[in-house]
C-alpha positions, 0 to 999 in steps of 0.5 A, a space after each residue: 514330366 507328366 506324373 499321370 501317364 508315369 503312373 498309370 503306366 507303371 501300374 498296368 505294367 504291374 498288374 502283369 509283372 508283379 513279383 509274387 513274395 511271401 510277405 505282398 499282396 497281389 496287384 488290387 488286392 486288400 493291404 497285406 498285414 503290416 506286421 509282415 511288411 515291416 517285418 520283409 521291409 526291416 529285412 530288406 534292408 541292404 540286403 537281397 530277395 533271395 537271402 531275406 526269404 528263408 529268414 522271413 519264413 522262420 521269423 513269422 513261423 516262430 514269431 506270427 504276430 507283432 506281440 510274439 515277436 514282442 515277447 521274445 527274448 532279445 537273444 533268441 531274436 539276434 540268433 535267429 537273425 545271425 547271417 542277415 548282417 546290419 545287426 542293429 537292425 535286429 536290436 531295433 527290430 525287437 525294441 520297435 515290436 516291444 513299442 508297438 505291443 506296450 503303446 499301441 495295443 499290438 497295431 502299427 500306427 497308420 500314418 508315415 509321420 506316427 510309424 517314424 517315432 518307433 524305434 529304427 523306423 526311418 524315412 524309407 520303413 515309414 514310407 514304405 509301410 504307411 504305403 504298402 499296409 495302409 494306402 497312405 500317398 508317401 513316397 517310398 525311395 529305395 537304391 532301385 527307386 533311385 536308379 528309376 528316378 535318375 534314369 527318368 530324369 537323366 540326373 547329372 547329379 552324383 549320389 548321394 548328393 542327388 538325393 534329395 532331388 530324386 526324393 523331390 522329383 519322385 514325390 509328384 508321381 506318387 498316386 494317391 490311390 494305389 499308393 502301395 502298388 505304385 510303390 512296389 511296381 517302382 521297386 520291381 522295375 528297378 530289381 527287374 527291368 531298369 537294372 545296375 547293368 544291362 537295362 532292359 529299355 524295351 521292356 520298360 513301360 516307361 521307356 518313351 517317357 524316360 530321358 535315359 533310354 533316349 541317351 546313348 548309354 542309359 547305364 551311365 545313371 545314376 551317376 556315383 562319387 567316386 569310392 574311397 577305399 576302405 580302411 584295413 583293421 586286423 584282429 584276432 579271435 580265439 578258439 577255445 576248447 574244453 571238454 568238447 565245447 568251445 567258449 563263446 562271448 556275448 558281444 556288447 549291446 552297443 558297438 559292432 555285432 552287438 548282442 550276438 553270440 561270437 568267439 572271443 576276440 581282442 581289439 580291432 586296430 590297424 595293426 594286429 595286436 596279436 595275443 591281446 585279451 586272450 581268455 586264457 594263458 595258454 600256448 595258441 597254435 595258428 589257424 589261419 586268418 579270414 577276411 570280411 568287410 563291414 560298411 565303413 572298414 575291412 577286417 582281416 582276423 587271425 583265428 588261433 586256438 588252443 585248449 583249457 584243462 579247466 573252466 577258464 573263469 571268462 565270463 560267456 558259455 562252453 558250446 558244444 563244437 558238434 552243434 556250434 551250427 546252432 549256436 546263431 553266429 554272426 557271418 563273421 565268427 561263422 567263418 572263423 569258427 569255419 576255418 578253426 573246425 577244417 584246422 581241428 580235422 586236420 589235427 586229428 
């Protein structure tokens, strides 16, 4: 295949169906500041436009430049970024904008390979920074560049072994001018045009060139290894009153949700271990039970509360329960605190 007409095609293509995101440039125009590339790219992450777009906002009103973000108190980051999920990629977030301010005088370095020694900045944050900010010809390969590439090639190859040969195949397409256009009209068509489900071949500007659409069923790629069913772990969370607020912890630094604000809660285990690791010796009335799916595990955590007469002595800080919205938790112990509330109105 041809990596010139694939090129130019999809950069005309792009010049008229550009998406317009708060942190891009316009087709042609100068690289966008690469604070806000990273900082959208680090967001984006497993995660959708639509959910990464009110947190991008807030971020760069509270945080505008690299250094400010730099200067914050690493809890403030993690409250701010509570419901994104993936948080170590807000440990990683603020320990990579600490680096750039301390090392390199508050400016991102310019090339993929110097942008991969910060911290949390992987094969596709570099890439994709070194391409979009600074015009740098690296090859930027997301789930919507794979699904292209799989597509164009018709790759009989299952992911995730398949990746290294999309990686291979996408490399030559690379221009080495508009590297950054090239980049973001690949991530485009694959969010717009080429979908998961129902591709839209005849708007595709690389339809005549692509082996899928001339199959009979272009869906079929990429192709996926089959899914093996996640493990069940159950838990238990406590819903602590005193007084009108309700105790949360610091979870560890490292380990799951770690650093954010969250109810107490005992081990993780295939079975419940029930009342273990309670923060108080009282008696805990049933709440209910919520679920959640973390990457490699499911979790069924079962909400109990109660009330302390008197400071328990557990190390973490009495909330108020009027503004435990403002308390930054994580979408897990957001909707443990959720159904804790509804049980609590209905007592009342």
């Amino acid at each position: 295949m041809a990596a010139k007409p694939v090129s130019e095609a999809l950069l005309r293509w792009y010049e008229g169906e550009a998406r317009a995101l708060p942190w891009r440039a316009p087709p042609g125009a100068p690289p966008p500041d690469p604070y806000r590339v990273w900082l959208s790219e680090v967001m984006l992450q497993q995660t959708t436009v639509a959910a990464v777009k009110p947190y991008f906002a807030r971020f760069t009103q509270r945080w505008p430049t690299v250094e400010a973000l730099a200067e914050a108190d690493r809890a403030d980051v993690m409250a701010a970024w509570a419901g994104l999920g993936y948080y170590a990629r807000a440990r990683n977030l603020h320990a990579c904008a600490k680096a750039v301010a301390a090392d390199h005088g508050g400016r991102f370095p310019e090339t993929e390979d110097e942008l991969r020694a910060l911290p949390g900045i992987g094969a596709y944050i570099g890439a994709a920074v070194a391409a979009i900010a600074f015009g740098e010809a690296a090859t930027v390969v997301d789930a919507n560049v794979e699904r292209v590439i799989s597509r164009l090639c018709a790759i009989e190859t299952p992911l995730p072994k398949a990746r290294a040969e999309i990686r291979r195949l996408a490399e030559p397409l690379t221009p080495a001018d508009r590297a950054g256009d090239f980049a973001q009209a690949m991530m485009d068509l694959g969010a717009t045009v080429c979908t998961v489900r129902d591709p839209d071949c005849p708007q595709c500007p690389l339809q005549a060139m692509c082996a899928a659409a001339a199959s009979d069923d272009p869906a079929r790629f990429p192709l996926k290894a089959p899914k093996k069913p996640k493990p069940v772990r159950r838990g238990t969370a406590f819903w602590l009153e005193h007084e009108r607020s309700v105790l949360l912890v610091r979870r560890p630094a490292r380990g799951m949700l770690g650093g954010m604000r969250a109810l107490p809660s005992g081990p993780w285990h295939d079975k419940s271990p029930g009342l273990a690791e309670a923060p108080a010796d009282i008696d805990w009335a049933a709440f209910g039970t919520v679920s959640h799916v973390f990457t490699h595990f499911a979790l069924e955590l079962d909400i109990v509360g109660g009330r302390a007469l008197t400071d328990t002595g557990v190390e973490g800080e009495w909330w108020p329960v009027d503004a435990i919205e403002d308390a930054g938790l994580p979408t897990l112990f957001a909707k443990a605190a959720a159904l804790a509330l509804a049980q609590r109105e209905n007592d009342q």
